[in-house]
Backbone and ligand atoms as CSV (ligand in chain L), in Angstrom:
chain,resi,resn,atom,element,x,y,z
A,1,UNK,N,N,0.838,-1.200,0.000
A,1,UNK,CA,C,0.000,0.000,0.000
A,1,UNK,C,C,0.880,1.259,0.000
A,2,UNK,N,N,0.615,2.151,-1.033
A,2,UNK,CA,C,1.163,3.226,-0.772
A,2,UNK,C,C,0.675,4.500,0.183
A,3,UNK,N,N,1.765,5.338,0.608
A,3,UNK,CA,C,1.522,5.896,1.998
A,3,UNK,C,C,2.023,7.517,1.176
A,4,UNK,N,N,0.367,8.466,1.264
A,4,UNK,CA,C,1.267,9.044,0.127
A,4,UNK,C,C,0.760,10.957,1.227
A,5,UNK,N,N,1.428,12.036,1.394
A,5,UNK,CA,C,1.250,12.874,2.146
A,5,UNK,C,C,1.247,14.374,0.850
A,6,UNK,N,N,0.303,15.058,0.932
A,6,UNK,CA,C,0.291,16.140,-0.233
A,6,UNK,C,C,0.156,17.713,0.444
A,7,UNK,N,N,0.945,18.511,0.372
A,7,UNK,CA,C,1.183,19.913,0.691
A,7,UNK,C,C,1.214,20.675,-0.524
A,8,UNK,N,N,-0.007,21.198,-0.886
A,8,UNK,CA,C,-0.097,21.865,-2.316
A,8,UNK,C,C,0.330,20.689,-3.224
A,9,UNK,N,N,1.175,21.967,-4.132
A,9,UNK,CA,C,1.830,21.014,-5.143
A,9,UNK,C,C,3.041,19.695,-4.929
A,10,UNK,N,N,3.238,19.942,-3.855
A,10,UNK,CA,C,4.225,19.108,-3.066
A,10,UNK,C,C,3.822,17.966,-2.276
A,11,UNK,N,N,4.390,16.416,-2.557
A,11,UNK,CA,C,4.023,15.469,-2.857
A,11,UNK,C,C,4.867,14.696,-1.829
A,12,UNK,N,N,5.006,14.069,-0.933
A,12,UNK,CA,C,5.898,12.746,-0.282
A,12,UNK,C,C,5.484,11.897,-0.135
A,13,UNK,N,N,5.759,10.700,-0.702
A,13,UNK,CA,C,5.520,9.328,-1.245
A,13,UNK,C,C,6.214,8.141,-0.771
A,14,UNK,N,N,5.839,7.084,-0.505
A,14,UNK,CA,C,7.039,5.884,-0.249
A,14,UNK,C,C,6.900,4.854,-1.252
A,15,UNK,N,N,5.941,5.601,-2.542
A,15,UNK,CA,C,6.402,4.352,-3.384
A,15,UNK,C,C,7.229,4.711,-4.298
A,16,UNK,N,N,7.934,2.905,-4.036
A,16,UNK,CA,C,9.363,2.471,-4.757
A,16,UNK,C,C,9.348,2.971,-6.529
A,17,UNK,N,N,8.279,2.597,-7.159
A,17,UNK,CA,C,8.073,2.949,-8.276
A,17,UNK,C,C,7.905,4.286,-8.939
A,18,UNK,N,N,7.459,5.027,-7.928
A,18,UNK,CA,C,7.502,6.560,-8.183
A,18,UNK,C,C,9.011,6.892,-8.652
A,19,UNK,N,N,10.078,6.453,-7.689
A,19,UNK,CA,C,11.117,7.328,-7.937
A,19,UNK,C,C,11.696,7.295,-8.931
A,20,UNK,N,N,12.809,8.129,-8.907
A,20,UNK,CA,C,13.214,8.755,-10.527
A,20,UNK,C,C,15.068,8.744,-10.018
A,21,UNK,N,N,15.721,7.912,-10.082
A,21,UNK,CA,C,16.700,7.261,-10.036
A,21,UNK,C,C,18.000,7.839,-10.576
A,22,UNK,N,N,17.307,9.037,-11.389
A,22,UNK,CA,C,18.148,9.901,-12.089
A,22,UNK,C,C,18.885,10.703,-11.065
A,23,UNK,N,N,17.561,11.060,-10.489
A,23,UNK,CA,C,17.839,12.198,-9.523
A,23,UNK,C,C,17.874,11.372,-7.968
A,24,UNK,N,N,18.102,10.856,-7.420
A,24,UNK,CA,C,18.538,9.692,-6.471
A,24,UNK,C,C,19.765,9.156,-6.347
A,25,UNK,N,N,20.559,9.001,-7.611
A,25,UNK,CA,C,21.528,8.519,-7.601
A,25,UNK,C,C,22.583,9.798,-8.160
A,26,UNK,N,N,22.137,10.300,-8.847
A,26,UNK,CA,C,23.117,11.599,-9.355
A,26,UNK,C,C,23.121,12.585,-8.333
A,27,UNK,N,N,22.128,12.618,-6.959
A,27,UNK,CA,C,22.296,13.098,-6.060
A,27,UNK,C,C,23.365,12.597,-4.936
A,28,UNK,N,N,23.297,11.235,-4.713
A,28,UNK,CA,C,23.799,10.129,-3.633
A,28,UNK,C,C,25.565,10.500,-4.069
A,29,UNK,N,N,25.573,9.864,-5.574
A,29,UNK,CA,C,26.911,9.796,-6.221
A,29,UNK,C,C,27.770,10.804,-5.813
A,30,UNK,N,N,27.363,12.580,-5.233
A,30,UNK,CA,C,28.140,13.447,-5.379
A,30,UNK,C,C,27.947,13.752,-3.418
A,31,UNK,N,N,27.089,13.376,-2.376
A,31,UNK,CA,C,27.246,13.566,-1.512
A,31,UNK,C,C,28.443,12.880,-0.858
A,32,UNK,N,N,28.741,13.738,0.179
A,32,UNK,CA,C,29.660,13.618,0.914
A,32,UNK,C,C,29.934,12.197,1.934
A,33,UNK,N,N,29.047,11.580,2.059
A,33,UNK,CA,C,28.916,10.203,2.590
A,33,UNK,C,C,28.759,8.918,1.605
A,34,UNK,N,N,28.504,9.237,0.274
A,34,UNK,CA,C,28.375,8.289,-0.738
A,34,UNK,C,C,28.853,8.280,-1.937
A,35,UNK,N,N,29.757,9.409,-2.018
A,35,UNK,CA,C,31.056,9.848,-3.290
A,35,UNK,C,C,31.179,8.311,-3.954
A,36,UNK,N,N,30.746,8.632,-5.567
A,36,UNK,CA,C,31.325,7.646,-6.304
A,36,UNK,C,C,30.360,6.926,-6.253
A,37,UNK,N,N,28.954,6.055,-5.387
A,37,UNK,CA,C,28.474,5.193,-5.322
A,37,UNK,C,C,27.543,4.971,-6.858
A,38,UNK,N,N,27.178,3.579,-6.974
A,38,UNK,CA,C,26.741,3.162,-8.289
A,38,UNK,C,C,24.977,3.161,-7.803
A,39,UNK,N,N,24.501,3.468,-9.464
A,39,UNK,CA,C,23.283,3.429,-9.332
A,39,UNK,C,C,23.000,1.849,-9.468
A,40,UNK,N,N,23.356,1.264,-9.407
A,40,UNK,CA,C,22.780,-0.218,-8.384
A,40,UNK,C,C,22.706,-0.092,-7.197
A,41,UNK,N,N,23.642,0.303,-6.864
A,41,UNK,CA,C,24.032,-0.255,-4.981
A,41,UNK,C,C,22.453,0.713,-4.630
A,42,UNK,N,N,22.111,1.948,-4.951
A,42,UNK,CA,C,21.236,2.930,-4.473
A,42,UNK,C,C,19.949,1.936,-4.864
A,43,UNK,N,N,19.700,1.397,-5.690
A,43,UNK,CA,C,18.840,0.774,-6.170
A,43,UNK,C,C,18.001,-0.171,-5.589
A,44,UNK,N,N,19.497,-0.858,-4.832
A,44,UNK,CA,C,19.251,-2.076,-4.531
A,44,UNK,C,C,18.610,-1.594,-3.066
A,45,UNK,N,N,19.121,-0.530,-2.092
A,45,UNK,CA,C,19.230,-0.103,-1.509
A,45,UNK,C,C,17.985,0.603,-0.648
A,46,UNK,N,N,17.609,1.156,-2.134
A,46,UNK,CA,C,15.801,1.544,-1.716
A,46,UNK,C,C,14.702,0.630,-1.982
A,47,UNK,N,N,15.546,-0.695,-2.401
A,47,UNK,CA,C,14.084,-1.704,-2.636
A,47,UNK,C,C,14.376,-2.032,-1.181
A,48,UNK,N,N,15.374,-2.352,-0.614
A,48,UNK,CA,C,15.549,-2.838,0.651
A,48,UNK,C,C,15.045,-2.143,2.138
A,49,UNK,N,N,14.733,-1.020,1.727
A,49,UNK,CA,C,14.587,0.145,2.291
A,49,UNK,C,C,12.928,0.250,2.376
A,50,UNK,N,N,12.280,1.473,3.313
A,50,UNK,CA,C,11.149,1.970,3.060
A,50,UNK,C,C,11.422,3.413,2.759
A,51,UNK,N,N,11.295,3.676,1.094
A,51,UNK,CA,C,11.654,4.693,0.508
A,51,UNK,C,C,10.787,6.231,0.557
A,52,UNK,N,N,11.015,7.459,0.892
A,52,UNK,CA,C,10.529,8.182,0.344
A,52,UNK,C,C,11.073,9.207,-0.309
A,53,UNK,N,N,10.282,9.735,-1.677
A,53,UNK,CA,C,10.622,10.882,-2.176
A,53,UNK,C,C,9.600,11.928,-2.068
A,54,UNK,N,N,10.233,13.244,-2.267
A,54,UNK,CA,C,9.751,14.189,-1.982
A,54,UNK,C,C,9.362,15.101,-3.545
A,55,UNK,N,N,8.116,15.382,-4.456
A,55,UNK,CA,C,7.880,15.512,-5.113
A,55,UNK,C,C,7.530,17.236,-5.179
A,56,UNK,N,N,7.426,17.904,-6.354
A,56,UNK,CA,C,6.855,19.181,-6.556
A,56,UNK,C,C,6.480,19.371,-8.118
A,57,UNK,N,N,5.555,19.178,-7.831
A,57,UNK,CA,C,4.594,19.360,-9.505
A,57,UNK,C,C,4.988,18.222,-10.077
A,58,UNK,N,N,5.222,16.658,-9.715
A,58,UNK,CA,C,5.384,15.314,-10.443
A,58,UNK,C,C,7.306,15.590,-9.999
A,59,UNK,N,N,7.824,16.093,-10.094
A,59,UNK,CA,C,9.187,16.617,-10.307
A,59,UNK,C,C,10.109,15.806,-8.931
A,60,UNK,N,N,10.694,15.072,-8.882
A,60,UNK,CA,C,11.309,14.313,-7.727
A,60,UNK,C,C,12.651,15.580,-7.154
A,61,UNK,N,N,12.530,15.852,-6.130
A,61,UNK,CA,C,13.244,17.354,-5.490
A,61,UNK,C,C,14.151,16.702,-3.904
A,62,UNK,N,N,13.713,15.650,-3.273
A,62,UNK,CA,C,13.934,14.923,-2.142
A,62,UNK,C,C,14.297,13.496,-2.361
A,63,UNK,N,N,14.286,13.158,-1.270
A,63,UNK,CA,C,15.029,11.760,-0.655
A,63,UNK,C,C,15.190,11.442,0.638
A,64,UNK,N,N,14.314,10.262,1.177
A,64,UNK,CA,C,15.469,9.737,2.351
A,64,UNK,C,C,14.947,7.961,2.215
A,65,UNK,N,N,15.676,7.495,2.912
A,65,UNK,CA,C,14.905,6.315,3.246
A,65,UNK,C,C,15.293,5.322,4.318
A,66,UNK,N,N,14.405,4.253,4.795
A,66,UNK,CA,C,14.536,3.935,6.530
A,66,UNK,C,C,14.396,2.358,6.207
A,67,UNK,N,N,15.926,2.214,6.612
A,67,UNK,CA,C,16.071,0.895,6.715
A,67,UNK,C,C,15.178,-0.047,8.140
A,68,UNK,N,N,14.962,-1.322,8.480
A,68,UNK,CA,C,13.939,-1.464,9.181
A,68,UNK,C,C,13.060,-2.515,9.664
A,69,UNK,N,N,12.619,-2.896,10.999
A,69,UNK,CA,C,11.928,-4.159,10.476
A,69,UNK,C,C,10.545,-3.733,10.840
A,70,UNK,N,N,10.295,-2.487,10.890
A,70,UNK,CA,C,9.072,-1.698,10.980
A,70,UNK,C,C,8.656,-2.145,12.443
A,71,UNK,N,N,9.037,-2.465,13.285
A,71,UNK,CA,C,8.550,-2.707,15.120
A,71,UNK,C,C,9.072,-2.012,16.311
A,72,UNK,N,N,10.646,-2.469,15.784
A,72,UNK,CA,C,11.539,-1.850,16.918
A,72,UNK,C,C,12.313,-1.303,17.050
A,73,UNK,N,N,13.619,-1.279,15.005
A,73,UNK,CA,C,14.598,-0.727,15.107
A,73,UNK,C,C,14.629,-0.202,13.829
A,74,UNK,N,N,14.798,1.095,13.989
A,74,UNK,CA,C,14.798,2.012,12.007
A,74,UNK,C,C,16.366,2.859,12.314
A,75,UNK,N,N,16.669,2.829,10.745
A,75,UNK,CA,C,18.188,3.398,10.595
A,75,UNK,C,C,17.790,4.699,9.524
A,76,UNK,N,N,17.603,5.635,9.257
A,76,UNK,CA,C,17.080,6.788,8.781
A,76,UNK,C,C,18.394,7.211,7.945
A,77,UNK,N,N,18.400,7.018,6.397
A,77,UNK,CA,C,19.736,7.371,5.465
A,77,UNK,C,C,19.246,7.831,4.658
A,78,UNK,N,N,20.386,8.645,3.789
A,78,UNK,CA,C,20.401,9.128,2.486
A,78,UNK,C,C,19.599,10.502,2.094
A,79,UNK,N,N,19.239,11.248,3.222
A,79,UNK,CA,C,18.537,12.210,3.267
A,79,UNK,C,C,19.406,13.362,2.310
A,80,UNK,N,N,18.036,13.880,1.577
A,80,UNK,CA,C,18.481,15.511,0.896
A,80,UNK,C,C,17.544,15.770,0.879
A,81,UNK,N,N,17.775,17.060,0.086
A,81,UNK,CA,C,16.399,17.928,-1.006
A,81,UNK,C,C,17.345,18.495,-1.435
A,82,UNK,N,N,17.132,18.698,-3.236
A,82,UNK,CA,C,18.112,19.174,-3.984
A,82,UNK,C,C,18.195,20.468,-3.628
A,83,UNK,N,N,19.279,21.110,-4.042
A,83,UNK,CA,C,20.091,22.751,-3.627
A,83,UNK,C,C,18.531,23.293,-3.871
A,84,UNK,N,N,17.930,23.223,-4.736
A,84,UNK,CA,C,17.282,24.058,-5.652
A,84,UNK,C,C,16.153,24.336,-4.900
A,85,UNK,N,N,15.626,23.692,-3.711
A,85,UNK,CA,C,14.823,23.407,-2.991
A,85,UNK,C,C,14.624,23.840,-1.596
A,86,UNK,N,N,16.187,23.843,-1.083
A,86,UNK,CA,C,16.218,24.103,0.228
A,86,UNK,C,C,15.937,25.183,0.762
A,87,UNK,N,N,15.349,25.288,2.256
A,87,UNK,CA,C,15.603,26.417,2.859
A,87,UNK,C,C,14.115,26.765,2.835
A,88,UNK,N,N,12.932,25.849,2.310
A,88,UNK,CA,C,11.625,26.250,2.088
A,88,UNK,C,C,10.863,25.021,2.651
A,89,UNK,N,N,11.528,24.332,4.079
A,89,UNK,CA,C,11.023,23.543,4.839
A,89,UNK,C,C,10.187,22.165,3.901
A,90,UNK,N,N,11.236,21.989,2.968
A,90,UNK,CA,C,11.085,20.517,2.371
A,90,UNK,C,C,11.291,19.117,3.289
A,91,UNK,N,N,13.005,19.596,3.893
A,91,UNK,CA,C,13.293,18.803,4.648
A,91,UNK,C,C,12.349,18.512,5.952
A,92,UNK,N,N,12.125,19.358,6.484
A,92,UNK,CA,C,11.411,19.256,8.050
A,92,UNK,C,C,10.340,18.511,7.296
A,93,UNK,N,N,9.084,18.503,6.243
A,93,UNK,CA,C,8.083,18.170,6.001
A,93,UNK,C,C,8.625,16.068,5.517
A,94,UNK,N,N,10.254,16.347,5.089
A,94,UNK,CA,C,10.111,14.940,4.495
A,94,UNK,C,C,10.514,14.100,5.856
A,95,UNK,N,N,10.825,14.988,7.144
A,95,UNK,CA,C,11.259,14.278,8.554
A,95,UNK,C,C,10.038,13.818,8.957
A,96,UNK,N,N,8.937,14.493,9.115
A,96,UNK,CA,C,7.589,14.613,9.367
A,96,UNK,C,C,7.027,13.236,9.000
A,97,UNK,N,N,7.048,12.983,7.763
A,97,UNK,CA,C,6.205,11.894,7.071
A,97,UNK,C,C,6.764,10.980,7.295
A,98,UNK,N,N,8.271,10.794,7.260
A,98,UNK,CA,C,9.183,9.335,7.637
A,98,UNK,C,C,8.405,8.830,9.129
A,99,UNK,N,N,8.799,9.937,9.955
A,99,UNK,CA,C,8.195,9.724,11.539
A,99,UNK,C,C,6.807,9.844,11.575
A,100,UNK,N,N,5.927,9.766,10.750
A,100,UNK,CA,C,4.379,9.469,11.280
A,100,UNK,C,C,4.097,8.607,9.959
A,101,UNK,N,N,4.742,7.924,9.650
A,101,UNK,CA,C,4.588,7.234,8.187
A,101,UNK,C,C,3.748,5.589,9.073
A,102,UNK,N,N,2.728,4.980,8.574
A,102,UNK,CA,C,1.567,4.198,9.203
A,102,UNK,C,C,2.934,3.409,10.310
A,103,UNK,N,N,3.745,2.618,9.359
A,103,UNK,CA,C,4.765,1.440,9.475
A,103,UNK,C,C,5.693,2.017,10.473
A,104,UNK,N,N,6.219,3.269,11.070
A,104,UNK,CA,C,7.154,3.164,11.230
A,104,UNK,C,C,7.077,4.499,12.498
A,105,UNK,N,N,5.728,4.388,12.436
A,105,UNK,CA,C,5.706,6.013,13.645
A,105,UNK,C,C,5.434,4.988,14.706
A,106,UNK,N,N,5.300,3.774,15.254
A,106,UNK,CA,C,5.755,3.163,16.447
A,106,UNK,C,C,6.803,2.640,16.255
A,107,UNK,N,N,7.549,2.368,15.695
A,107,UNK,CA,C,9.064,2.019,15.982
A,107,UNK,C,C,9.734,2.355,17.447
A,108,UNK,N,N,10.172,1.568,17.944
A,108,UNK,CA,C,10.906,2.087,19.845
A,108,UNK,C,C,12.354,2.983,19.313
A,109,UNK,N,N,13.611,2.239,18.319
A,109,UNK,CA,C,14.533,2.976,18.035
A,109,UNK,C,C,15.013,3.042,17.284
A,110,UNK,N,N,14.792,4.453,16.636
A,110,UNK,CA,C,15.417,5.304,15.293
A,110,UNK,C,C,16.831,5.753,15.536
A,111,UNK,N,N,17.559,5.226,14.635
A,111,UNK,CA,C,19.004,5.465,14.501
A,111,UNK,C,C,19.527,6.270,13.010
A,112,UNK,N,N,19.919,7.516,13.142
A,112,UNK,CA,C,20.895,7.797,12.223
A,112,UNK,C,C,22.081,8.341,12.452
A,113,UNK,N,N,22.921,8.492,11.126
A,113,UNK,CA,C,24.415,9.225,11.409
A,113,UNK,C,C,24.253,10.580,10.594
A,114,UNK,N,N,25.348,11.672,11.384
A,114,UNK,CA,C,25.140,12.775,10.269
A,114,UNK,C,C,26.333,14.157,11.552
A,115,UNK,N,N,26.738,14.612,9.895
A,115,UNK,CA,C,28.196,14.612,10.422
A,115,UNK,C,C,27.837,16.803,10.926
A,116,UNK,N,N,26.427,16.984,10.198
A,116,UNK,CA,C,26.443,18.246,10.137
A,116,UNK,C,C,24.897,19.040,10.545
A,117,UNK,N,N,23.990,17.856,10.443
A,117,UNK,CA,C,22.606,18.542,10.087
A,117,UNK,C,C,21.522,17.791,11.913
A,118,UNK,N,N,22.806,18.067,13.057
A,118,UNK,CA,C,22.446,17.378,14.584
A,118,UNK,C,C,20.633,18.545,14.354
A,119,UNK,N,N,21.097,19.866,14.470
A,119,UNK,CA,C,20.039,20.749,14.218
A,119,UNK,C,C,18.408,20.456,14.025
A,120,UNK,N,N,19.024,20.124,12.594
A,120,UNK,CA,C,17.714,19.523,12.093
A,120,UNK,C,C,16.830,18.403,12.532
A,121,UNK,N,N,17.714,17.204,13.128
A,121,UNK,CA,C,17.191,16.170,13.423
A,121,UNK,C,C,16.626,16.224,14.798
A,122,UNK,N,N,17.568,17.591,15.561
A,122,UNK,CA,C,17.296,17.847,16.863
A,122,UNK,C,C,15.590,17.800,17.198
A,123,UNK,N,N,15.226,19.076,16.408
A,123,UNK,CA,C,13.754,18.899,15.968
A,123,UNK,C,C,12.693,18.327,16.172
A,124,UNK,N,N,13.038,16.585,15.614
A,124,UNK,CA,C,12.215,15.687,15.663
A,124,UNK,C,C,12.421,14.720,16.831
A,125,UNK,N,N,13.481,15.321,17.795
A,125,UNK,CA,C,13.164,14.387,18.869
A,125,UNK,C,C,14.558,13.651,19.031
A,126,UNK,N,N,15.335,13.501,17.520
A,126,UNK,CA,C,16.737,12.505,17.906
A,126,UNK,C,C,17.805,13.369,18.640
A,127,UNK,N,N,18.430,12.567,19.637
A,127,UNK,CA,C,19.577,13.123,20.464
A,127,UNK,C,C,20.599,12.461,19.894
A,128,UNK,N,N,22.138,12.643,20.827
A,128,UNK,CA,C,23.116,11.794,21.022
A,128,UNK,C,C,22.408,10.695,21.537
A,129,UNK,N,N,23.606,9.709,21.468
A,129,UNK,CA,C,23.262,8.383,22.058
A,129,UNK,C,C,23.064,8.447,23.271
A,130,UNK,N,N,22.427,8.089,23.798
A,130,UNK,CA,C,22.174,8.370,25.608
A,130,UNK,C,C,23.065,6.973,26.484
A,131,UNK,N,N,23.815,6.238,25.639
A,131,UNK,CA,C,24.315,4.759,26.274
A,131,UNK,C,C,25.468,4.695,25.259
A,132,UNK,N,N,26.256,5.507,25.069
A,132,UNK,CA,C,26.461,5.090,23.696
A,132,UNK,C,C,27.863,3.328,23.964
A,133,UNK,N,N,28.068,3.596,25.108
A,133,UNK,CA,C,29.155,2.204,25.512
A,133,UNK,C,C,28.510,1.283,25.203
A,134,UNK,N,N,27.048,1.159,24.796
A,134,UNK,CA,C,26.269,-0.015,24.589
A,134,UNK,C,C,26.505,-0.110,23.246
A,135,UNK,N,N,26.603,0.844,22.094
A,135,UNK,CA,C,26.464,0.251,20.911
A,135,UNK,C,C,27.724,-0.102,20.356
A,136,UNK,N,N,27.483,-1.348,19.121
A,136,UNK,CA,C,29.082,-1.721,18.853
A,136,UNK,C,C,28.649,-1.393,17.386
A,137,UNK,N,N,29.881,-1.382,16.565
A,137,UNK,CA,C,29.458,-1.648,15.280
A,137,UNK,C,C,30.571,-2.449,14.197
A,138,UNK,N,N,30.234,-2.811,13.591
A,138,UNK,CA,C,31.525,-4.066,12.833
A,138,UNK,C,C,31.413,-3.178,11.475
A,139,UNK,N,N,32.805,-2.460,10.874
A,139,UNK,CA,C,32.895,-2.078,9.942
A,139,UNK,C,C,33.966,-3.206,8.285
A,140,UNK,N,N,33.509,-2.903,7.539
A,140,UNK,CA,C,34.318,-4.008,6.844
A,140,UNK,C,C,36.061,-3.546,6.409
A,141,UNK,N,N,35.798,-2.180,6.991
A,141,UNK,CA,C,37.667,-1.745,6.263
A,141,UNK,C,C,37.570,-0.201,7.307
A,142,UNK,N,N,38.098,-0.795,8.405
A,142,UNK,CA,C,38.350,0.145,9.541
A,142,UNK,C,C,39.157,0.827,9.120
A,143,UNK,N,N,38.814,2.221,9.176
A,143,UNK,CA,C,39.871,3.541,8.976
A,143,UNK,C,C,40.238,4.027,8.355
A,144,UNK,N,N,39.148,3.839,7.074
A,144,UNK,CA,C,38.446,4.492,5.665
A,144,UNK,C,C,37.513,5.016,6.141
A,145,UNK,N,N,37.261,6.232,5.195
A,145,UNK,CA,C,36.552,7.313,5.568
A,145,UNK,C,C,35.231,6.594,5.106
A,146,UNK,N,N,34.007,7.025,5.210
A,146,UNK,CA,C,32.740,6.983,4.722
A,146,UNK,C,C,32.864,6.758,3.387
A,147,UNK,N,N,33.313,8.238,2.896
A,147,UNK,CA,C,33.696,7.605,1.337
A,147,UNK,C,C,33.908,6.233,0.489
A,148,UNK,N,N,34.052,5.315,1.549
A,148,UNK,CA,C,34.753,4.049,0.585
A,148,UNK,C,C,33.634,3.419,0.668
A,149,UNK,N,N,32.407,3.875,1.267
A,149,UNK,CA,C,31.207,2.998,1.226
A,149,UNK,C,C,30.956,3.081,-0.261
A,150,UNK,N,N,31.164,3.898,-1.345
A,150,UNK,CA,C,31.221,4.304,-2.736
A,150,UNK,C,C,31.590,2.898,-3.216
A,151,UNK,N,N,32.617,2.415,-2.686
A,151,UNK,CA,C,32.841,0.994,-3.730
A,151,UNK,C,C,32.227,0.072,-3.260
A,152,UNK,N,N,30.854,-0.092,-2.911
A,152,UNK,CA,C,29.885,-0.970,-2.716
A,152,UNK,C,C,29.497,-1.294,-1.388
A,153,UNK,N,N,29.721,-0.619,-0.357
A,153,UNK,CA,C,29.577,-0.972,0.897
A,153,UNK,C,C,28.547,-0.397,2.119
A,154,UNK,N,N,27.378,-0.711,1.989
A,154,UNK,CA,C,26.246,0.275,2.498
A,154,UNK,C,C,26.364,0.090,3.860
A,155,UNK,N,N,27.708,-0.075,4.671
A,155,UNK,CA,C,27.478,-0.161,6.146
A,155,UNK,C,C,28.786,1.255,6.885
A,156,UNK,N,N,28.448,1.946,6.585
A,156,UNK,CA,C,28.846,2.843,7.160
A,156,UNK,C,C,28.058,4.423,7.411
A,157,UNK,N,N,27.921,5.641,6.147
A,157,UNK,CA,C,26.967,6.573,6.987
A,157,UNK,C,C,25.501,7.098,6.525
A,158,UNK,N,N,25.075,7.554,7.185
A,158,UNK,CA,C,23.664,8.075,6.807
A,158,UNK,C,C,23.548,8.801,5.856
A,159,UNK,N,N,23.997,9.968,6.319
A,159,UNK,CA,C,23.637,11.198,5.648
A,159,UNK,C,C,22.090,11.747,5.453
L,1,COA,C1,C,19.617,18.764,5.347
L,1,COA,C2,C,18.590,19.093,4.246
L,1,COA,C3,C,17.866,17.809,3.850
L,1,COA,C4,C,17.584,20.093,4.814
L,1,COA,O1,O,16.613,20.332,3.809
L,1,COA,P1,P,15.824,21.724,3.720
L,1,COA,O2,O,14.651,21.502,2.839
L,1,COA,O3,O,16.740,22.828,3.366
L,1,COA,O4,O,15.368,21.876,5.246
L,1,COA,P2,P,14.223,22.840,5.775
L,1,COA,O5,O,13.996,23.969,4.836
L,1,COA,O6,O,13.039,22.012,6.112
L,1,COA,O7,O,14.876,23.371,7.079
L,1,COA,C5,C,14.410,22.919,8.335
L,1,COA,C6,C,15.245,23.516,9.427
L,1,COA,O8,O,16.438,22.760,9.565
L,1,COA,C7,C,17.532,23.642,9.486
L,1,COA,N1,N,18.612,22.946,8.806
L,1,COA,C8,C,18.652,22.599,7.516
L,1,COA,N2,N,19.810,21.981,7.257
L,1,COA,C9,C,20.484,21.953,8.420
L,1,COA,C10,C,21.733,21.467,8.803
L,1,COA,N3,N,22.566,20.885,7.925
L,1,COA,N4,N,22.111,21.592,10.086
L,1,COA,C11,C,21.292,22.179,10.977
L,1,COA,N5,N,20.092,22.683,10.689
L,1,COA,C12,C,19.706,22.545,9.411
L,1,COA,C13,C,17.076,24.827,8.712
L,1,COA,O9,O,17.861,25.957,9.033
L,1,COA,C14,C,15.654,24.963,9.144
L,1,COA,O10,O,15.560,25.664,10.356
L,1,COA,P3,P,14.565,26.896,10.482
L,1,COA,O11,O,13.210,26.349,10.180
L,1,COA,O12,O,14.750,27.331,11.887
L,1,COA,O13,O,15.038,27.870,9.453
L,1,COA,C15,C,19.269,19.743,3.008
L,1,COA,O14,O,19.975,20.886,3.435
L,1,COA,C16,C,20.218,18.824,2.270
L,1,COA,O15,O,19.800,18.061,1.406
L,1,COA,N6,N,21.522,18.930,2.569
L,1,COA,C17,C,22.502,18.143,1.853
L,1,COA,C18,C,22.407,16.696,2.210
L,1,COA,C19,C,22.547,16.492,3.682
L,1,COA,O16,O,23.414,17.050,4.338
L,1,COA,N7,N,21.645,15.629,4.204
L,1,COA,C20,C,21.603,15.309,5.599
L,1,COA,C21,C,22.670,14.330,5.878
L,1,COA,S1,S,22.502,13.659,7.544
């Protein structure tokens, strides 16, 4: 079932088929957490995912999507809204819909990474880790930057 939220002409959607891959991946490819990455890996990535894009007049302008088993534990990645967009509360509206989206607004714990935008997320409620000695994480090539998630490796950052 699609889960679909409309503000005027402005559209946020979680279906997979809507998106426009052009602008998903030619976005992903040049951010700072996913330099270089292939439009497969993104692909594969948002089927795996519960995807949304953020639309204006049919026109795909956003992105994020929440990895998940929809009960207890969501990982919140890949967030934008193109340059062209920002600054006209796209983002806050595409935080909005992720977090009251049917599947995923009871979730107990939402996890993301993000090296710049604490602010924004502040917002909706996410802090620092409140335990953080509790969490571990297994990386596949310790002490490479994020960047190297680019050569196929979707376990390192949000964005
Ligand atoms: C982060 C991003 C999605 C925000 O989108 P946006 O549509 O410009 O956001 P909004 O217009 O809804 O802004 C919402 C609020 O968050 C603030 N905000 C936006 N980006 C922020 C950031 N990087 N850090 C802190 N606050 C931020 C805005 O100032 C605004 O506050 P205000 O309402 O008090 O003015 C967008 O700037 C973006 O795509 N950046 C590049 C990709 C990126 O960094 N993604 C996040 C990675 S974790």
């Amino acid at each position: 079932m699609v889960t679909q939220w409309a503000l005027g002409k402005m559209i946020v959607s979680d279906e997979l088929e809507r998106l426009n891959f052009d602008v998903v991946h030619g976005f992903l490819t040049t951010a700072y957490w996913s330099v270089g990455v292939s439009r497969e890996l993104v692909e594969r990535a948002a089927r795996h995912s519960v995807p949304f894009g953020v639309y204006d007049d049919g026109a795909q302008v956003g992105y994020a999507r929440v990895v998940t088993d929809r009960t207890r534990f969501a990982y919140l990645a890949d967030v934008f809204v193109l340059p062209t967009h920002r600054g006209r509360g796209l983002g806050a509206l595409l935080l909005s819909c992720v977090l009251e989206h049917p599947e995923l607004r009871d979730v107990r714990r939402f996890l993301l990474v993000t090296t710049d935008a604490h602010g924004l997320y502040e917002r909706f409620g996410f802090t620092a880790l409140t335990r953080p000695e509790k969490y571990m994480e297994r990386l596949r090539h310790p002490g490479t930057s994020d960047d190297a998630e680019a050569a196929g490796r979707p376990d390192g950052s949000a964005g």
